[in-house]
Each structure stands twice: as C-alpha cells, then as structure tokens.
N, C-alpha and C positions, 0 to 999 in steps of 0.2 A: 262773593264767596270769601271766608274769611283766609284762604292762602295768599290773595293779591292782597287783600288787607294787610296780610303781614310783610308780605313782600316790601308796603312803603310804611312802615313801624317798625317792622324787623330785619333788618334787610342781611343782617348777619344768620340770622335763621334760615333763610332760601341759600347763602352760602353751604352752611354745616350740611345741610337737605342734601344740595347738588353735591357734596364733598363723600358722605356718608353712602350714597345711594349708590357712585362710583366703586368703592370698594365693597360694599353687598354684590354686584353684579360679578364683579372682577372677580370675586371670590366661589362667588357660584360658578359660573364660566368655566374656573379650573379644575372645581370639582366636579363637575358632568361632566367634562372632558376627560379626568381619568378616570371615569366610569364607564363610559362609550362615548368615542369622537362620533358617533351615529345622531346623538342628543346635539350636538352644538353645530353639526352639519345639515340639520335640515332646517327649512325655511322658513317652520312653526317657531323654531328657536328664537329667531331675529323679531320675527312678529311680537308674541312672545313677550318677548325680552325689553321691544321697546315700549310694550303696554305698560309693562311690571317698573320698566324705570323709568316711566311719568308717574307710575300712582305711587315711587317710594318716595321719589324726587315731591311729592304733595304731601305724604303724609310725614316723610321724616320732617319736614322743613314747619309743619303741624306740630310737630311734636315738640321740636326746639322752637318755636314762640311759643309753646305753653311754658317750658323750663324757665324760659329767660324771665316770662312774664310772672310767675309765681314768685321770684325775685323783689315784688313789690309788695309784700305781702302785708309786712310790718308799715312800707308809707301807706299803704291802703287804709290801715286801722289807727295811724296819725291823722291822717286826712279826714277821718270820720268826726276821731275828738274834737278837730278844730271845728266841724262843722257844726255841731250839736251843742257846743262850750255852753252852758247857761239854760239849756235847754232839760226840762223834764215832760215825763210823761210817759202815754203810749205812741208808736208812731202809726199815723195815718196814711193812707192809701198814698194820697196825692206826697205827705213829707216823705215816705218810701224811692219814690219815683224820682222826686226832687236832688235826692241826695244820692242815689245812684247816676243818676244824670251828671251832675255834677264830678262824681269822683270820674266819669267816664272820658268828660270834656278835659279834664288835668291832662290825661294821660290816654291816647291813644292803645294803646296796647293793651293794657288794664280794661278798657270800655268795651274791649272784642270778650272779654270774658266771665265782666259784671254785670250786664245786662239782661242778664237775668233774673238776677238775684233780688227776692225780695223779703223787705222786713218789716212788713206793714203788722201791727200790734204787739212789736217787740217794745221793750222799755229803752229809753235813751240813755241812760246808765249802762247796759249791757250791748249797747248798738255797736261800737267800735270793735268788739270781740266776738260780734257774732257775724257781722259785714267780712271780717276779712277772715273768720270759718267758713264761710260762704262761698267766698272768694277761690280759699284754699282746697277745697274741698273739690270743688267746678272745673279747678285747673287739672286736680290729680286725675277725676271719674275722665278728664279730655284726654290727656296724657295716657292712660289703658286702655283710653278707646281707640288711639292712633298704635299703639304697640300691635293691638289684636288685629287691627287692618292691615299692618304690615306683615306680621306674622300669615296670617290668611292668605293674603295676596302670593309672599314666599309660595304657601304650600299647592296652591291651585295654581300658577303659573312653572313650578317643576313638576309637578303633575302630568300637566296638559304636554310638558317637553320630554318628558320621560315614553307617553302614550304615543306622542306623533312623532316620534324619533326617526333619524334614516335606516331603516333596516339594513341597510345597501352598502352601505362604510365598510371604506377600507379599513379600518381596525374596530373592534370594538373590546373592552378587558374583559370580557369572559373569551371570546373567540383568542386573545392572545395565549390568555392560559392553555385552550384545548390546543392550538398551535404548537404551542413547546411541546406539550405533552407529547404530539406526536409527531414531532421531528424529534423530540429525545428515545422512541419506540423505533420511529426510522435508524435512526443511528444505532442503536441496540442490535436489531435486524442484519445492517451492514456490516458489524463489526465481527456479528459471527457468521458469517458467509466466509469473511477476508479470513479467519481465523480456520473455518472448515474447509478453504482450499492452502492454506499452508499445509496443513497437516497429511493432505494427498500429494 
C-alpha cells in the first residue's frame, strides 16, 4: 500500500498527516459540542471518530507525499534529457518501460507515482516534456482524489454522529434555548404575582 511506502520515503508526510488530522478532529469535537453535547456523548461518537481519524491520518498523509513529491517535477524532466541525450526517434514499448524504470529507481518517491506512465510512440525530442506532464498531471488527478476522500469521509462520519446521537444529555443547544425561554416566562409569571400581592 502506497501509505507505508510513503511512510519510509516520506516520513515527514505521515508527520503533517498525524499533525493535520489532530486539529480536523479537535475542531470538529468543538463544534458538535456546541451543537449538542448529545453528539460527542454517545459511543457511536468515539467509534466514529477513531474510524475517521485513521482514514484522515491515510489520506491527509496521501495527500502530502503527493505535494512533496510533485516538488520533482522539473528533476524528473532533467532526468529524461539525460537519458535520451543523442537519442532520436519514436519510442518503443520496451524504451518506454526502460526509462520509467529507471527515473523510478533514482528516486523513491517519484517511482510510487511514475509507474504508470507511459510513452511508448512519443518522439524523443518531446519525451522530457511530455514524462514530466505525465508525471505532473498523475500527482494532481492523486491529490483531488485524496481531498474528495477526505471531504467524503468528513461528511458520512458527522452524519452517522449527528443520527446516533445521545438523545439523553444533559444539555443539548436547542433544549438550552427552550430552557431560558422558559425560565425567562417563569420569572415573568413570578414577578407579577409579587407585584399583585403588593398592591393588596
């Protein structure tokens, strides 16, 4: 799986991941809490909550080894020229393979996201510029696919906590509201009692 991969190529990415994914939760935490301490009281919460902060802790940490790794983008298409130097033509299956292979064994991090990529019947002349569109291109479609997993994950795991909430809590902000309401009604009540027995 390519997050332990990144884990020993990136290791600052599993950082930012675990760092990031701490203030997402922390942040949500406070805002379903003052929405209803019912939501962060019951047990679905914690369930929940530790599903949602392994899959952010994966994806955000996903997301920053693609950033870092797009970083290479201009060595990736140095790397090409050097390889092709003197070289014309179209390229062939096997040169295709050869030379991704290649740029992959330089570079660790680089090979979790070129390995795909292929340029078999491109011109050797335009190889360097079209490897690292290639390249550039593989990292970003990776990069909006980890946002929309994250985002997704968000909205289906406050969802599920918002549905299986504690009904039962001791506070929840609507029931605060209706409370003042009517301790401000009570007090209203009291104040003209006190006021229609002065008057007798």
């Amino acid at each position: 799986m390519i997050f332990f991969e990144l884990a020993s190529s990136a290791f600052t990415a599993v950082l930012y991941g675990i760092v990031l994914t701490v203030i997402v939760v922390g942040l949500l935490y406070v805002i379903l809490r003052q929405i209803s301490r019912g939501i962060v009281e019951s047990v679905s919460f914690y369930i929940t909550g530790a599903v949602l902060t392994l899959l952010l802790i994966v994806q955000f940490t996903m997301m920053f080894g693609a950033i870092k790794a797009k970083g290479y983008v201009d060595m990736v298409e140095d790397n090409v020229s050097e390889l092709i130097e003197g070289v014309n033509g179209a390229v062939t299956a096997d040169e295709s393979k050869e030379i991704i292979d290649e740029l992959a064994s330089e570079n660790s991090l680089v090979g979790l996201f070129i390995d795909k990529v292929n340029v078999e019947g491109k011109e050797m002349a335009e190889l360097p510029h079209v490897v690292a569109n290639a390249y550039r291109d593989r990292i970003n479609s990776w990069i909006w696919n980890r946002f929309w997993w994250i985002l997704g994950s968000l909205v289906v795991a406050v969802t599920i906590m918002i549905l299986t909430r504690n009904r039962t809590s001791s506070y929840d902000l609507s029931d605060g509201m209706t409370g003042d309401l009517l301790d401000g009604y009570s007090n209203d009540l009291l104040e003209d009692s006190l006021d229609d027995t002065d008057i007798y």
